[in-house]
C-alpha positions as CSV (number, residue, x, y, z in Angstrom):
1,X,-2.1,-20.3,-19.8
2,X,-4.5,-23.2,-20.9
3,X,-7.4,-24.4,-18.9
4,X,-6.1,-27.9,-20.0
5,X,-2.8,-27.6,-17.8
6,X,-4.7,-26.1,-15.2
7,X,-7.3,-29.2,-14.8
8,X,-4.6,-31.2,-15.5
9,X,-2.6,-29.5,-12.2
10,X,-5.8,-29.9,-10.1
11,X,-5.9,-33.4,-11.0
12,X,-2.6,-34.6,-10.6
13,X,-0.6,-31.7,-8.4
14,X,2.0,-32.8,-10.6
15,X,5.5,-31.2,-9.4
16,X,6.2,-30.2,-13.0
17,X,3.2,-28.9,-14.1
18,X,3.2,-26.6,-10.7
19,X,6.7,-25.4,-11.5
20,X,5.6,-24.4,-15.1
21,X,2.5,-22.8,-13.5
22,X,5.1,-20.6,-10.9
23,X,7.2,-19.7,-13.7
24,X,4.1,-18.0,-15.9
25,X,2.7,-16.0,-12.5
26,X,5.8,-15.5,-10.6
27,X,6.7,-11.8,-12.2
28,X,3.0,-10.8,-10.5
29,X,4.8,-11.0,-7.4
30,X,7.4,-8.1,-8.6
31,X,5.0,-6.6,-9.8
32,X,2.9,-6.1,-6.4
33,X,6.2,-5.4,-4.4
34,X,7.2,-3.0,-6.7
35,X,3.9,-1.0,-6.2
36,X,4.3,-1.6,-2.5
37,X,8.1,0.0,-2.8
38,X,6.5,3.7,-1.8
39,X,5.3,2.1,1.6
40,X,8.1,0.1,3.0
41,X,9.9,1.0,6.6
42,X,13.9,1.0,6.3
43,X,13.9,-2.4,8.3
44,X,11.7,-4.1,5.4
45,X,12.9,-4.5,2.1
46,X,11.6,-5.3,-0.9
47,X,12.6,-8.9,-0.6
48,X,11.0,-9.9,2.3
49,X,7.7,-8.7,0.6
50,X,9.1,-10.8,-2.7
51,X,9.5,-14.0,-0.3
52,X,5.8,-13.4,1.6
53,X,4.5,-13.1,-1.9
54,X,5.6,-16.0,-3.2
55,X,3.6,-18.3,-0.8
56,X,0.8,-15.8,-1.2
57,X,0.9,-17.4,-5.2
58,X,1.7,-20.8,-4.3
59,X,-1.9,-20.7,-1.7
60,X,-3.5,-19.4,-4.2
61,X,-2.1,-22.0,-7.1
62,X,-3.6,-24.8,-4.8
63,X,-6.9,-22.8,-4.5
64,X,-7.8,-21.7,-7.7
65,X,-10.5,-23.3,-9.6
66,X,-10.0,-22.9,-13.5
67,X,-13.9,-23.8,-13.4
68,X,-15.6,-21.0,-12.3
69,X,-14.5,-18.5,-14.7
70,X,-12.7,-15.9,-13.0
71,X,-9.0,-14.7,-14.4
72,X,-6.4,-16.8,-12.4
73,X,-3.9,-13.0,-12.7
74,X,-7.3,-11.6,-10.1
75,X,-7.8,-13.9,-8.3
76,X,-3.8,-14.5,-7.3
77,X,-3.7,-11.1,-7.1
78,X,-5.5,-10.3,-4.0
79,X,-3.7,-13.5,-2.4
80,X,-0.3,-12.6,-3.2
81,X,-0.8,-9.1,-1.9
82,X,-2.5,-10.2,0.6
83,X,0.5,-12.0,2.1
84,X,2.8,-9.1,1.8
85,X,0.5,-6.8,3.5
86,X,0.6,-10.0,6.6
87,X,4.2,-9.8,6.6
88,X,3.8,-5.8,7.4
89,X,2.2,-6.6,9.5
90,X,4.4,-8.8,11.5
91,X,7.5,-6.6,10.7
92,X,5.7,-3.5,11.3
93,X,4.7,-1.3,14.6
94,X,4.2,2.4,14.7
95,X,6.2,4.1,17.9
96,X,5.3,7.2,20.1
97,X,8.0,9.1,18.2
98,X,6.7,8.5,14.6
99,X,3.2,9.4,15.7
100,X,5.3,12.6,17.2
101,X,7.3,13.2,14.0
102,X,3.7,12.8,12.2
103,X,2.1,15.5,14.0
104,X,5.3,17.8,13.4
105,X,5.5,17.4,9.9
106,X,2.2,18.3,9.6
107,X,2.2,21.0,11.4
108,X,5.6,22.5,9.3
109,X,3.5,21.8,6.3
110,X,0.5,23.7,7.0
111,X,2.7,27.0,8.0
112,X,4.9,26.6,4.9
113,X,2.2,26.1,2.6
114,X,0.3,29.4,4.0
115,X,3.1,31.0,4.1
116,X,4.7,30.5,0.6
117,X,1.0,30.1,-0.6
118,X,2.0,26.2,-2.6
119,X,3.5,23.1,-1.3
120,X,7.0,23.4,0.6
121,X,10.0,21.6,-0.5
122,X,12.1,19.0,1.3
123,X,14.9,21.6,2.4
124,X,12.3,23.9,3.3
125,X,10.4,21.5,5.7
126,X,13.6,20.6,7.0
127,X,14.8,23.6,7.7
128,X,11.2,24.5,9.3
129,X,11.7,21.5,11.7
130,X,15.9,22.4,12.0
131,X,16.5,18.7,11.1
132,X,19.2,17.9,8.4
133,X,18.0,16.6,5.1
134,X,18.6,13.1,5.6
135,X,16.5,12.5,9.0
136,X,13.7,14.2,7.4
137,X,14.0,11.8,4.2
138,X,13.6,9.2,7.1
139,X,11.5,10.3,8.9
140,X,9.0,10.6,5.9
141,X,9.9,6.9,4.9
142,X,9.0,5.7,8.2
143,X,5.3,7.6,7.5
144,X,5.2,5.9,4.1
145,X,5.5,2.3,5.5
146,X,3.4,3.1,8.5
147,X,0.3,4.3,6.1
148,X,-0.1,1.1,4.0
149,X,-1.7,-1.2,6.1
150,X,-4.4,1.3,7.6
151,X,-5.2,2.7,4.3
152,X,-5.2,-0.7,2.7
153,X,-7.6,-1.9,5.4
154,X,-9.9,0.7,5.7
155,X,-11.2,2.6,2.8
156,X,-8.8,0.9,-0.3
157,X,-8.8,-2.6,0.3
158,X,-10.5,-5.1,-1.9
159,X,-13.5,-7.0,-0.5
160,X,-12.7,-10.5,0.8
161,X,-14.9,-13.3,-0.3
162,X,-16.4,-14.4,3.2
163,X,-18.5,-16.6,4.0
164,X,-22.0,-16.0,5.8
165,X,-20.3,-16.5,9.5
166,X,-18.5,-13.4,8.8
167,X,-18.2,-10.9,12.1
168,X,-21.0,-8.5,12.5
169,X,-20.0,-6.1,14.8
170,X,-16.3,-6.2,13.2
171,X,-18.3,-5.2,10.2
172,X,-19.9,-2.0,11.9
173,X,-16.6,-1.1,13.2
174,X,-14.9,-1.3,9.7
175,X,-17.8,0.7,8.1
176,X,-17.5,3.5,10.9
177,X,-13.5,3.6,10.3
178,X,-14.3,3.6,6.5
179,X,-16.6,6.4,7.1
180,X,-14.5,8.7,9.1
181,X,-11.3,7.9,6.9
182,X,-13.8,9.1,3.9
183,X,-14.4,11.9,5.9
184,X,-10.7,13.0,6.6
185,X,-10.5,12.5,2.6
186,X,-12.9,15.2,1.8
187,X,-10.9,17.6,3.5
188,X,-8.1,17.3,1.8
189,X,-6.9,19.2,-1.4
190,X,-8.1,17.4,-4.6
191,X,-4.2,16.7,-5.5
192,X,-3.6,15.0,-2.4
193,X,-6.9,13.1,-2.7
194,X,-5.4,12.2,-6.6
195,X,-2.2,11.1,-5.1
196,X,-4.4,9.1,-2.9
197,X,-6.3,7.7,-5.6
198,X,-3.7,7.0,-8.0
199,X,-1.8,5.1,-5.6
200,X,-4.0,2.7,-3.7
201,X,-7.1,2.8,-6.3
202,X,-5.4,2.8,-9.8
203,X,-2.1,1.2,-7.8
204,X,0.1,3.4,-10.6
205,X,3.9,3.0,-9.9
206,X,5.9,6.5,-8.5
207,X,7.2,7.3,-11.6
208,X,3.7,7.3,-13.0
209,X,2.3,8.9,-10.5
210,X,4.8,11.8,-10.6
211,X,4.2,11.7,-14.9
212,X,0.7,12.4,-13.9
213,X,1.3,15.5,-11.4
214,X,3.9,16.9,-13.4
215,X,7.4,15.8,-10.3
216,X,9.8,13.8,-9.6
217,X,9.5,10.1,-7.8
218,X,11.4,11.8,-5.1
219,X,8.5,14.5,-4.8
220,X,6.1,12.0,-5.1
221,X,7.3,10.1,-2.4
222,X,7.6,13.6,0.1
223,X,4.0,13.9,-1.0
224,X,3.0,11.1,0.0
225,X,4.3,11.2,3.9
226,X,2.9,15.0,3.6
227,X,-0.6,13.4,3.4
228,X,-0.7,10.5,5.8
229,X,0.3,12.8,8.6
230,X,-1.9,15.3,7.4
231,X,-4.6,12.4,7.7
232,X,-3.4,10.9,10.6
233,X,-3.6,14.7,12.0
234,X,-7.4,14.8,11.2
235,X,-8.7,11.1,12.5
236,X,-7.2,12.4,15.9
């Protein structure tokens, strides 16, 4: 995209040159909500992230400066993510029972995996906790979409441009969650710290994450709930 349609959009907010500008950038927003598919709750689908997205791009259409030299695709980026991970927000809680189911997963893991001496399977865990398949499937979706917005505020997230009124002491209290979250980290194996990593650092999609570690999306995504309640087990 030109510099010359952008200045010509910050002069004239012309209507058509703003729809041409949506239609370039619009396919960033399925791209984020596709890399946010691993973390949504049953109640939140992809297109309500899609929607919150879209005004995440259009706020940051009418904030972008072509004139300081930064990519428009970055800077967008962080806004139209941004306002998916709001809409979690609002959408999302985390009950007494998930925090339950959290801590009894974990637990099942942990036995199974020194029993059997590797990672247990999805019927095994199940049949661990006597739960059928399918609740276990959603129970471990419910983990997904409850570990996004911690992990994404905490030790993953990208740092906001602020101005010099920024919050002190909310400052110290994010460094000392940041901290202890890096703590919890260390303990963990180094595949579930890739998993990790791959995820929320290099934001690769489930199907390249399982190409990486050798399984399934399916796997990836059992994975996945495995290590937010084993993390969730060791910030407690």
């Amino acid at each position: 995209m030109s510099n010359q349609l952008w200045l010509k959009y910050k002069e004239t907010k012309d209507d058509g040159v703003q729809s041409e500008l949506i239609s370039h950038y619009l396919p960033l927003v399925g791209l984020h909500a596709g890399r946010l598919a691993i973390s949504l709750p049953p109640h939140v689908s992809r297109e309500d992230l899609s929607q919150a997205g879209v005004l995440g791009l259009l706020e940051a259409l009418q904030r972008f400066d072509p004139l300081r030299g930064v990519k428009f695709e970055t800077f967008a980026s962080q806004r139209i993510r941004g306002a998916m991970l709001d809409e979690l927000r609002r959408l999302c809680w985390l009950p007494r029972s998930l925090v339950r189911q959290m801590r009894e997963l974990d637990s099942a893991t942990q036995a199974l995996a020194t029993k059997l001496g590797r990672e247990p399977e999805e019927g095994e865990l199940a049949e661990e906790l006597g739960v059928p398949v399918t609740e276990l499937q959603k129970t471990m979706s419910q983990i997904n979409g409850s570990s996004l917005l911690s992990l994404e505020d905490t030790l993953f997230a990208h740092p906001a441009v602020e101005g010099p009124e920024s919050d002190t002491l909310g400052q110290m209290i994010e460094e000392e969650e940041k901290e202890q979250l890096a703590a919890a980290l260390e303990r963990l194996p180094e595949r579930q710290r890739l998993l990790l990593a791959l995820y929320y650092q290099e934001e690769l999609t489930l199907k390249e994450i399982g190409l990486v570690l050798g399984v399934s999306e399916s796997r990836v995504c059992q994975l996945h709930a495995q290590v937010i309640a084993r993390l969730r087990e060791l910030l407690t």
